[in-house]
VOPAGU-2260 file (C-alpha; in pm, 1 decimal, decimal comma):
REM VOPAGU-2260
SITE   aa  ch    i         X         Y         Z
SITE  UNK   A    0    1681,7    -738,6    1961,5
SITE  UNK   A    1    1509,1    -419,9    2092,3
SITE  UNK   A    2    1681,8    -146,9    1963,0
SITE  UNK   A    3    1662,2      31,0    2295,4
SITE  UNK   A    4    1919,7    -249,9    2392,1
SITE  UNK   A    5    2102,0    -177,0    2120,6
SITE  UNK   A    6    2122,5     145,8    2223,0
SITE  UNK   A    7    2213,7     112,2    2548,6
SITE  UNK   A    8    2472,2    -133,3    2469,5
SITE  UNK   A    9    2667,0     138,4    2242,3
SITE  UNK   A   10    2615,4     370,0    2542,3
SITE  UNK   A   11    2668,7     674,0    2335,7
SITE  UNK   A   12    2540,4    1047,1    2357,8
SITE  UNK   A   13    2520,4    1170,2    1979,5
SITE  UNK   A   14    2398,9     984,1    1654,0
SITE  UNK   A   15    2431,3    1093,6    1323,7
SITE  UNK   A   16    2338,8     964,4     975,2
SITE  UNK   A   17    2137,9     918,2     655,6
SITE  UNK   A   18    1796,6     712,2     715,2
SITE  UNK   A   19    1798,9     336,0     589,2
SITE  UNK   A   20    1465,5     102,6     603,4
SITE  UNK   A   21    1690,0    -174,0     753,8
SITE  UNK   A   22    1793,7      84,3    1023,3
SITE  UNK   A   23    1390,0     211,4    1057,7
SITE  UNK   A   24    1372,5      57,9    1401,0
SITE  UNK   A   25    1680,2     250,6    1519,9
SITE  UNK   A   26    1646,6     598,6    1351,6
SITE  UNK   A   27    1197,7     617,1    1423,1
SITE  UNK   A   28    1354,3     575,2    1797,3
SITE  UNK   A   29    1597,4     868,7    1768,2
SITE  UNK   A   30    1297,8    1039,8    1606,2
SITE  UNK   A   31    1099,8     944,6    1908,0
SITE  UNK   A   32    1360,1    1029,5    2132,5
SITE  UNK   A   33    1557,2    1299,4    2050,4
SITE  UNK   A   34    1388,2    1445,3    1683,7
SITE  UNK   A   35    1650,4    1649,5    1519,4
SITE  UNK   A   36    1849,4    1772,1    1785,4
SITE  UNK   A   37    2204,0    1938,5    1721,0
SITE  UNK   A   38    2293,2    1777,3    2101,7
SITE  UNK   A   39    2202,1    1432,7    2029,6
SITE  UNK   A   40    2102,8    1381,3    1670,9
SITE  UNK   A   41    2145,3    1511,0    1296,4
SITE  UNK   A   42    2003,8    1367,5     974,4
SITE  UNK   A   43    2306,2    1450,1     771,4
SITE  UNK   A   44    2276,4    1519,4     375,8
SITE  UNK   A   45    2529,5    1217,5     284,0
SITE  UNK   A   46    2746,0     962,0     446,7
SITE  UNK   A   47    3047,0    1165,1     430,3
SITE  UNK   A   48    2853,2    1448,7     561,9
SITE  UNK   A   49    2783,3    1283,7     887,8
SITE  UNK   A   50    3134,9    1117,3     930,9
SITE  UNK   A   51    3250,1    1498,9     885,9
SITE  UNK   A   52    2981,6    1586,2    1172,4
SITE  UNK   A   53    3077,7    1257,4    1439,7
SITE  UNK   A   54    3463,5    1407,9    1419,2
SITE  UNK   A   55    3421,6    1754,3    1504,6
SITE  UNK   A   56    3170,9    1592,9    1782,0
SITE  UNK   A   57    3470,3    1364,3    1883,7
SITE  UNK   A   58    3686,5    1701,9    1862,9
SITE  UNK   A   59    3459,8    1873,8    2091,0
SITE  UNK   A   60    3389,0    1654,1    2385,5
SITE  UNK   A   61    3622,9    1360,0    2357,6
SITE  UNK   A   62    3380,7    1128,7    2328,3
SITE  UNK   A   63    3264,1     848,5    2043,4
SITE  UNK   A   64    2985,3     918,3    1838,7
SITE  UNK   A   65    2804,4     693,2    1650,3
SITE  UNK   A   66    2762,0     759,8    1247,9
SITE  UNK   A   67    2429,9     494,6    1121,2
SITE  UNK   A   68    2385,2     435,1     726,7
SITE  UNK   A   69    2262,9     190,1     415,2
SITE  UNK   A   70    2566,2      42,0     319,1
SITE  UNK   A   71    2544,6     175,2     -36,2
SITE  UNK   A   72    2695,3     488,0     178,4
SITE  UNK   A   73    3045,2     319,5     211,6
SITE  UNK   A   74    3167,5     419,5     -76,8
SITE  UNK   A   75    3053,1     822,4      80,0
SITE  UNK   A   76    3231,1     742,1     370,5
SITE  UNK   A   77    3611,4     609,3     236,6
SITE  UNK   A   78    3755,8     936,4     199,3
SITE  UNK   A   79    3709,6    1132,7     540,4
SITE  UNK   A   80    3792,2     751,1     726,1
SITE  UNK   A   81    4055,1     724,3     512,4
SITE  UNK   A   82    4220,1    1044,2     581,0
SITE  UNK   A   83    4033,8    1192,4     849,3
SITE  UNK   A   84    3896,5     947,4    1121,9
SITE  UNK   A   85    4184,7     672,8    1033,4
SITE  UNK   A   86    4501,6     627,8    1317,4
SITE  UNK   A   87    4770,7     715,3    1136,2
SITE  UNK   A   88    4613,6    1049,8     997,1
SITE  UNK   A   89    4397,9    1202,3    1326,7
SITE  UNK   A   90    4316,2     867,7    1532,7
SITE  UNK   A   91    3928,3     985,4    1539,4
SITE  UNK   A   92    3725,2     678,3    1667,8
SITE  UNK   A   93    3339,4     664,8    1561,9
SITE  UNK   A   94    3104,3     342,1    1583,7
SITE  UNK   A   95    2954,5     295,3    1269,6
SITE  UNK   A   96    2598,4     131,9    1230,6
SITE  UNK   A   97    2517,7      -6,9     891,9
SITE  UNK   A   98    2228,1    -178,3     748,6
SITE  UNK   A   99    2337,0    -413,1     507,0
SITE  UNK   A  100    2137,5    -434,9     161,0
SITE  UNK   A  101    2170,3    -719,2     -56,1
SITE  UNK   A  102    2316,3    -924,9     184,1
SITE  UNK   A  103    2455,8   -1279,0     -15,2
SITE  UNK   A  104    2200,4   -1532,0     -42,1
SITE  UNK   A  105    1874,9   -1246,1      -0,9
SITE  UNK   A  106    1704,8   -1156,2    -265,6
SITE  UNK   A  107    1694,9    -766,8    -258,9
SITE  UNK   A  108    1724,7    -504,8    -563,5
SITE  UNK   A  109    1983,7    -431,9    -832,2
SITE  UNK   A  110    2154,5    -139,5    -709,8
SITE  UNK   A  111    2214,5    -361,4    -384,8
SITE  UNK   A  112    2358,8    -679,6    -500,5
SITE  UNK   A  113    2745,0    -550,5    -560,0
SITE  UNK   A  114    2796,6    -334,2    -270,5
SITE  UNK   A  115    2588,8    -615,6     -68,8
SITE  UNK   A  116    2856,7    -839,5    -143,1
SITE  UNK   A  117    3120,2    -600,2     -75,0
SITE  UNK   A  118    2990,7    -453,1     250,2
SITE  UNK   A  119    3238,4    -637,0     452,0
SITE  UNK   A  120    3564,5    -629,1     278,0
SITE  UNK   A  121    3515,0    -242,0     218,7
SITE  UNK   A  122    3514,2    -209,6     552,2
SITE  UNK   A  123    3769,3    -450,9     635,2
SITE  UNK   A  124    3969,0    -265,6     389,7
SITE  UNK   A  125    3930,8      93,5     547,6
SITE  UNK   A  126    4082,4    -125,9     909,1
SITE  UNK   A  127    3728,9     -82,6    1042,7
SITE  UNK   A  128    3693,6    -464,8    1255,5
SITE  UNK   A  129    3267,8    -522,4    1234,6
SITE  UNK   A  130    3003,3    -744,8    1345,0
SITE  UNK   A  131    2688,2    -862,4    1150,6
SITE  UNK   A  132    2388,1    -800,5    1433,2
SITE  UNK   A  133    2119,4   -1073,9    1356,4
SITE  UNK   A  134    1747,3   -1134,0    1464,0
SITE  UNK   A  135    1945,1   -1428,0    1654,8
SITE  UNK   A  136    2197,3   -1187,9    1827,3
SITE  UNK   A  137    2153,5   -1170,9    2177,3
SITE  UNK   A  138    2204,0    -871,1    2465,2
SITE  UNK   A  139    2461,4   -1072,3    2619,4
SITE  UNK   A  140    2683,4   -1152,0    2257,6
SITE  UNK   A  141    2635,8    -779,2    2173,4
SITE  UNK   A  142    2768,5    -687,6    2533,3
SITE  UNK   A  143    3068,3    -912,2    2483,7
SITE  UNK   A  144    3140,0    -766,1    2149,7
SITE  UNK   A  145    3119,8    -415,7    2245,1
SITE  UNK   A  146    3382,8    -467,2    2508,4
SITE  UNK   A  147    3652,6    -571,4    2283,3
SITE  UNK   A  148    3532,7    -269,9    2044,9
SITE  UNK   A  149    3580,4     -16,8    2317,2
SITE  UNK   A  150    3980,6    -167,8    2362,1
SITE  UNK   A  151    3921,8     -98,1    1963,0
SITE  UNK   A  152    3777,6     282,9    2017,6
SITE  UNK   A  153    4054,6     355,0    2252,2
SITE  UNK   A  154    4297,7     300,0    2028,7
SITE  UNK   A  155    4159,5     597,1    1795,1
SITE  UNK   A  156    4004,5     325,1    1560,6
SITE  UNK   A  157    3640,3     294,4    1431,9
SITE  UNK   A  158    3438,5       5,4    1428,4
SITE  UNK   A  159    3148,2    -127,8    1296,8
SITE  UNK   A  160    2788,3    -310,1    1341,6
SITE  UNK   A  161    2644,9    -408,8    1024,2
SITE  UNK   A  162    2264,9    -440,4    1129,8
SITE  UNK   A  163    2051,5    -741,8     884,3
SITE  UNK   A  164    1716,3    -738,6     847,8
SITE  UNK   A  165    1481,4    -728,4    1122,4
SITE  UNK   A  166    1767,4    -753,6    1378,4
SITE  UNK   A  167    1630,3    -471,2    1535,1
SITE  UNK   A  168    1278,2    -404,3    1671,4
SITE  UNK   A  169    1104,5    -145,3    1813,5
SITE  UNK   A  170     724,0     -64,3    1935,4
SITE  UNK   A  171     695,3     262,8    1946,8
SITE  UNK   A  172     529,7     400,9    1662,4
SITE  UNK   A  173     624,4     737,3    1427,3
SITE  UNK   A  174     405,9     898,4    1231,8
SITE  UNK   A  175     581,2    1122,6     950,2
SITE  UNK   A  176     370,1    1423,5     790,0
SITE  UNK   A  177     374,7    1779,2     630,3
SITE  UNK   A  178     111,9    2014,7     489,8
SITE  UNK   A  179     115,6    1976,2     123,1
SITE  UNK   A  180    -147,5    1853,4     -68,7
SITE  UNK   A  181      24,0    1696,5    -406,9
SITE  UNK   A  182      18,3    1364,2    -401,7
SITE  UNK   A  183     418,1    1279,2    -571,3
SITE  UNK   A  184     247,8     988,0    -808,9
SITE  UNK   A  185      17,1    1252,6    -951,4
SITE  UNK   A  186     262,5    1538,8   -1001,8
SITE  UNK   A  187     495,9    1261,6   -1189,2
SITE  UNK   A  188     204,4    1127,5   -1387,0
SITE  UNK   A  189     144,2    1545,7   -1483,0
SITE  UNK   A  190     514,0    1595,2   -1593,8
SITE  UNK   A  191     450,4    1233,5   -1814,8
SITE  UNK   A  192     182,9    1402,5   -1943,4
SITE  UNK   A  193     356,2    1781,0   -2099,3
SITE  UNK   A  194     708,3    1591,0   -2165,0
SITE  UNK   A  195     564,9    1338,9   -2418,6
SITE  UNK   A  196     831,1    1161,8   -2652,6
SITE  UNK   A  197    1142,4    1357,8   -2443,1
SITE  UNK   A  198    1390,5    1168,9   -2224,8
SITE  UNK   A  199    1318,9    1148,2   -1862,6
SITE  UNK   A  200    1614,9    1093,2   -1613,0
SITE  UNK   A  201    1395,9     949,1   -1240,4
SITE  UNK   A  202    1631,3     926,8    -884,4
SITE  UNK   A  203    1613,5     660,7    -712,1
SITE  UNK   A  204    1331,5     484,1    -466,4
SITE  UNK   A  205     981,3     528,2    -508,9
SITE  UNK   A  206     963,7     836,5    -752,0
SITE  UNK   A  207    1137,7     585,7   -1024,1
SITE  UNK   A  208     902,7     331,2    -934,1
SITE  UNK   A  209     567,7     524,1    -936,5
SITE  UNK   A  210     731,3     646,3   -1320,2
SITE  UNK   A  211     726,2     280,2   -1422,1
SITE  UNK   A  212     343,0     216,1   -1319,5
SITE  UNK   A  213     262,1     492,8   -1450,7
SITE  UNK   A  214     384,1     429,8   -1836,2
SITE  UNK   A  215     248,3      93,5   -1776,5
SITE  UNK   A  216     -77,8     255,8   -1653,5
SITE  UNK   A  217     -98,4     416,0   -2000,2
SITE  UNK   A  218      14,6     171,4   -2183,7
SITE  UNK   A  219     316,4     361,2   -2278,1
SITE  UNK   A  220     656,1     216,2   -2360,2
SITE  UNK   A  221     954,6     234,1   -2127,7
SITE  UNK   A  222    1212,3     348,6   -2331,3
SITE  UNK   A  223    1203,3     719,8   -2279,1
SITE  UNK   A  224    1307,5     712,4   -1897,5
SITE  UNK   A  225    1634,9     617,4   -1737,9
SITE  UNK   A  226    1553,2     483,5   -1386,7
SITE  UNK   A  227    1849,4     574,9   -1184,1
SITE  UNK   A  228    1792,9     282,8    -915,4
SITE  UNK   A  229    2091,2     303,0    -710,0
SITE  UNK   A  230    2342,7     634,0    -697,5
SITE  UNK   A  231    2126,1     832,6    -493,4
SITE  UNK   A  232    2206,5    1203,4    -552,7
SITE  UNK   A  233    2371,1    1197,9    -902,9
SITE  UNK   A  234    2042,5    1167,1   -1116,4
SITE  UNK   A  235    2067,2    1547,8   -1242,4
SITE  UNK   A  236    2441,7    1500,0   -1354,2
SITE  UNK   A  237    2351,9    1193,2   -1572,2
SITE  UNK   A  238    2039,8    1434,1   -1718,3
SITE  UNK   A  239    2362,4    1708,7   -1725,2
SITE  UNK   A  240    2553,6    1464,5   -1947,4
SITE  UNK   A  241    2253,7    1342,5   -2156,5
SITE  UNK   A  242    2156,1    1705,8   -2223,2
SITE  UNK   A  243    2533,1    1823,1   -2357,8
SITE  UNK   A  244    2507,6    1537,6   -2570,3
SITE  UNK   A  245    2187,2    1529,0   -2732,9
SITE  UNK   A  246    2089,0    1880,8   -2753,9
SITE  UNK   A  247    1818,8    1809,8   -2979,6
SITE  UNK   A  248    1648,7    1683,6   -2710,9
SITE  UNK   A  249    1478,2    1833,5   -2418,0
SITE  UNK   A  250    1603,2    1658,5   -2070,5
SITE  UNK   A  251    1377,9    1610,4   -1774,8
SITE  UNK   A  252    1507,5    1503,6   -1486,7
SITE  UNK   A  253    1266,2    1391,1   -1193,6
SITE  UNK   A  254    1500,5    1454,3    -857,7
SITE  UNK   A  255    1377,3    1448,0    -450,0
SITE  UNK   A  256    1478,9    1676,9    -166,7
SITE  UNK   A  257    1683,8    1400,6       3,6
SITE  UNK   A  258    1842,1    1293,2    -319,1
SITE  UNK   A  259    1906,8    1696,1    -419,5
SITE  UNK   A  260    2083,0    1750,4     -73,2
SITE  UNK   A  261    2277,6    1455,2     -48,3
SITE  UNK   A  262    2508,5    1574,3    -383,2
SITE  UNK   A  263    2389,9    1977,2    -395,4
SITE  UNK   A  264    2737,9    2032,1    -531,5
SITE  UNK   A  265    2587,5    1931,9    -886,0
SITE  UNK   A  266    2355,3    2216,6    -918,6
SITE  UNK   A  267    2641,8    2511,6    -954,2
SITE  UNK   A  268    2816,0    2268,9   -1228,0
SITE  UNK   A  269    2490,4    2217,0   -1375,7
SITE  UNK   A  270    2404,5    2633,1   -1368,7
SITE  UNK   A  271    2803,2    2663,9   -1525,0
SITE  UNK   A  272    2706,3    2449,3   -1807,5
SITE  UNK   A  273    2357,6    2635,8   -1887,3
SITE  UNK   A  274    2210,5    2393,3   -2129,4
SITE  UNK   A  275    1907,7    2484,2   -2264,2
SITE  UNK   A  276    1745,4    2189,9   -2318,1
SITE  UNK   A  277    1781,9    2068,0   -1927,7
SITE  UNK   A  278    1460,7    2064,0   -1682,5
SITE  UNK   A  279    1539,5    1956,2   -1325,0
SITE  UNK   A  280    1221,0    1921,9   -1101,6
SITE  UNK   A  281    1322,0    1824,4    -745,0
SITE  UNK   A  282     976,1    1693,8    -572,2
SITE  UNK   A  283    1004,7    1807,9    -213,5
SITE  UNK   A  284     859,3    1649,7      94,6
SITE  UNK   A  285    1067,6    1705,2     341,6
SITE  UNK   A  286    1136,7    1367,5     399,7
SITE  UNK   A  287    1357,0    1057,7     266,7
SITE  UNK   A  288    1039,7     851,8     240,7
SITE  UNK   A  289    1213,2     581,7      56,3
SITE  UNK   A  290    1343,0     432,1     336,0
SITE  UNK   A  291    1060,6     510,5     631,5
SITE  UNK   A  292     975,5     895,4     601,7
SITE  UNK   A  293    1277,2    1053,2     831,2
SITE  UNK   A  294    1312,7    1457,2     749,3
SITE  UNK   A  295    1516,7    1618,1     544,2
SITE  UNK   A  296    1654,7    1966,3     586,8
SITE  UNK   A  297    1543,0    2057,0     251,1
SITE  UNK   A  298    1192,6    2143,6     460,1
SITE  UNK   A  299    1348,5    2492,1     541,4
SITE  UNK   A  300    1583,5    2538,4     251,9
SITE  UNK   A  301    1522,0    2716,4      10,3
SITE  UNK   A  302    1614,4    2515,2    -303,8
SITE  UNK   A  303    1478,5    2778,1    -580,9
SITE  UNK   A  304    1704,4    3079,7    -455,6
SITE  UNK   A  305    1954,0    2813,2    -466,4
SITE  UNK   A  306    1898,5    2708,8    -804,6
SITE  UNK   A  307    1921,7    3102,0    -911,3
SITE  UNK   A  308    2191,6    3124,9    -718,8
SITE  UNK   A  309    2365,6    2818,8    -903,3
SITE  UNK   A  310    2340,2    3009,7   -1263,6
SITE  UNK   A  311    1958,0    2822,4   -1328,2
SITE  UNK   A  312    1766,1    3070,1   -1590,2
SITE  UNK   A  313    1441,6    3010,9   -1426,2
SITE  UNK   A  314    1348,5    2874,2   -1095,1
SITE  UNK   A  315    1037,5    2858,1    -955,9
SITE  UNK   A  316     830,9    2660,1    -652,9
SITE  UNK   A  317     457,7    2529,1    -708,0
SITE  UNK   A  318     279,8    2331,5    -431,9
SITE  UNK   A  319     -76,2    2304,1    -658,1
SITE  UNK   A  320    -193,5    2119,5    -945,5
SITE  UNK   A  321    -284,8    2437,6   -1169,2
SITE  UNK   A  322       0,5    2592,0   -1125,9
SITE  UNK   A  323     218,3    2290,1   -1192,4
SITE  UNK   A  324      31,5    2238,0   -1501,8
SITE  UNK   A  325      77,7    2577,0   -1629,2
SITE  UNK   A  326     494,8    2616,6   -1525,3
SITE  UNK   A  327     541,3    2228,5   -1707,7
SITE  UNK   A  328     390,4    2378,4   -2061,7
SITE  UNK   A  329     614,4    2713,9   -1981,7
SITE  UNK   A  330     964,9    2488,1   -1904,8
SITE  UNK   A  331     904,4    2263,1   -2167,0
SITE  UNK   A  332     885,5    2546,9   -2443,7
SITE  UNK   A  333    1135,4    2796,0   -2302,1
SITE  UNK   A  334    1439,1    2663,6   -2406,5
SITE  UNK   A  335    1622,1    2756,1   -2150,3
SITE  UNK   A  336    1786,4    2585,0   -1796,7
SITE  UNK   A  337    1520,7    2546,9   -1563,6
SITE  UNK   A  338    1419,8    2407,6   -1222,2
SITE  UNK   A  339    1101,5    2366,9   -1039,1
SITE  UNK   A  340    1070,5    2293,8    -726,8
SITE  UNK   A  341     675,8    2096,3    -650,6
SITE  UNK   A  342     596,4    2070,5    -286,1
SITE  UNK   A  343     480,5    1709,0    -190,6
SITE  UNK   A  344     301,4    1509,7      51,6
SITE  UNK   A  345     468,5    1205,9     230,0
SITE  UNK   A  346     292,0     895,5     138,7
SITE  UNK   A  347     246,2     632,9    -168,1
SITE  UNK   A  348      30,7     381,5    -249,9
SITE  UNK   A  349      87,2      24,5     -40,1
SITE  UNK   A  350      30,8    -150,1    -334,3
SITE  UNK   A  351     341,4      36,5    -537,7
SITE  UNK   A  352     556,8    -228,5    -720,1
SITE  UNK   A  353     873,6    -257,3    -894,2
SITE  UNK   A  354    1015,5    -241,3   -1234,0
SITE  UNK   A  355     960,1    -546,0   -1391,6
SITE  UNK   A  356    1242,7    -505,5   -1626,4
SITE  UNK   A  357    1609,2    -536,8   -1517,1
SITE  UNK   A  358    1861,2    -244,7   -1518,5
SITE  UNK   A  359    2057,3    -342,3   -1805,1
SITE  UNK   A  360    1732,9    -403,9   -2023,5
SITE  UNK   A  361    1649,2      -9,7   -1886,3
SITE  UNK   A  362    1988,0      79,8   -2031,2
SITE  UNK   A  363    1965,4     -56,8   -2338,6
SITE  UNK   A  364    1613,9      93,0   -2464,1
SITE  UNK   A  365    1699,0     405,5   -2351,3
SITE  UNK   A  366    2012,0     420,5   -2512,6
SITE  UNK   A  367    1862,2     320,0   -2846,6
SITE  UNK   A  368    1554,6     576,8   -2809,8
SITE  UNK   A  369    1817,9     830,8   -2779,7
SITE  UNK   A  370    2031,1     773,8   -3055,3
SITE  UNK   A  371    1708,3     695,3   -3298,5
């Protein structure tokens, strides 16, 4: 189905969300058609975020917005539907628009196969009534469908269309860029390089990915890096908890823009902590290129007066090679809490694979390299 159908069939004035890959036809067309407009559509920093945003739109104007999402944002979502949107608390209705990952029966990656499997009944269990859109699903069903949801919407319920894989379509193309010139493989590759034997902590999506190659590239055992696959957000709270526990060792954690925003509330409980063996490097590009390359609003934020802000020791941005070099061999001898902030290009390489081991193998050498 063309997603401009889609659209039109939901016949609503304001979108809001987190970018997923299954969803790229839909959100590249809000791109297209609206870019980041506070009128019509917001990139929001998580799920919750966004659900938060749809009901003071609701609030505002009366009318339903529409909230889109991975499902691995559910679980984001159950608290402010479960006592914010739901009928008996406020009766705020919102059209939800999910692209379901690890759908039974499809292969698809670790961190997707529970919450594939549990897509539905979650949101069966919140009282949200759904429909799985297919590449089969025609105008007409959709039309049908969306009649009984509005008798649904009415009612100051929420519903749902959980979106599989290339149900939607759309030609029109999108073409995401920024000005920086470090490629993220190479600045990951440099902090490989000055962090040797210590512990690395990855987030999730391609920078965990590119890590993997890269030891392989060198020849260079696995065991040193947790690969935070799923969990998007929470990478520098596992490094937090590694770090008060094995203060011996000195903790990198490799975070993104999109992951940072999405749980910022992490960074003051890191900066209350202090530990002095913790570095947190957030690559920023502006973008959640994971899942297609839709902005982020860490473009205009400025993460290292946050960081200070948060109780970090030293902050610091770098958007060359040089000076990246020279702040990793500063960090990694300071003994102190630190964060660095490397401005990125958008991009990786098309031929980027996957780990080739499974999470639970991950776990396990990691575990034993840290308690050698």
């Amino acid at each position: 189905m063309k997603v401009e159908d889609f659209v039109d069939v939901l016949d609503c004035e304001f979108y809001t969300g987190v970018p997923d890959s299954q969803l790229k036809a839909l959100c590249n067309y809000l791109i297209n058609e609206y870019g980041i407009d506070e009128k019509h559509h917001l990139i929001a920093a998580n799920e919750g975020n966004c659900t938060a945003l749809a009901a003071g739109y609701h609030l505002a104007t009366g009318k339903v917005p529409v909230v889109y999402m991975q499902n691995s944002g559910e679980g984001n979502i159950i608290n402010p539907v479960a006592s914010l949107l739901n009928d008996q608390v406020y009766a705020i209705p919102a059209i939800f628009v999910i692209g379901w990952r690890g759908q039974p029966g499809i292969h698809d990656e670790p961190q997707h196969i529970y919450q594939g499997k549990i897509t539905c009944d979650l949101l069966d269990l919140m009282d949200i009534e759904n429909f799985t859109v297919s590449p089969e699903t025609s105008v007409d069903e959709l039309n049908d469908v969306m009649i009984k949801f509005n008798n649904v919407l009415k009612s100051g319920k929420s519903v749902a269309f959980v979106i599989l894989k290339n149900a939607l379509t759309y030609d029109g193309k999108t073409i995401y860029e920024n000005d920086n010139e470090l490629i993220r493989e190479e600045i990951i590759e440099h902090i490989v390089n000055v962090s040797d034997s210590d512990p690395i902590v990855s987030t999730t999506g391609k920078a965990s990915r590119e890590l993997f190659e890269i030891r392989e590239s060198k020849n260079q055992a696995h065991k040193h890096d947790f690969l935070t696959v799923g969990s998007m957000g929470h990478s520098s709270s596992i490094a937090l908890g590694i770090a008060i526990n094995k203060p011996d060792k000195r903790v990198w954690c490799i975070d993104g823009d999109g992951a940072l925003l999405m749980h910022m509330g992490s960074m003051p409980v890191v900066g209350n902590v202090n530990p002095d063996n913790l570095i947190h490097i957030v690559i920023n590009n502006g973008a959640h290129e994971t899942v297609g390359g839709m902005p982020t609003a860490a473009a205009g934020t400025d993460l290292v007066a946050i960081a200070k802000a948060c109780g970090y020791s030293y902050a610091v941005s770098v958007d060359n090679i040089d000076d990246l070099d020279e702040e990793l061999i500063k960090v990694k001898n300071m003994g102190n809490l630190c964060f660095i902030e490397v401005l990125s290009s958008i991009g990786s390489r098309a031929d980027l694979g996957r780990p080739t081991t499974t999470a639970l193998e991950n776990k396990k050498s990691f575990m034993n390299f840290l308690n050698q």
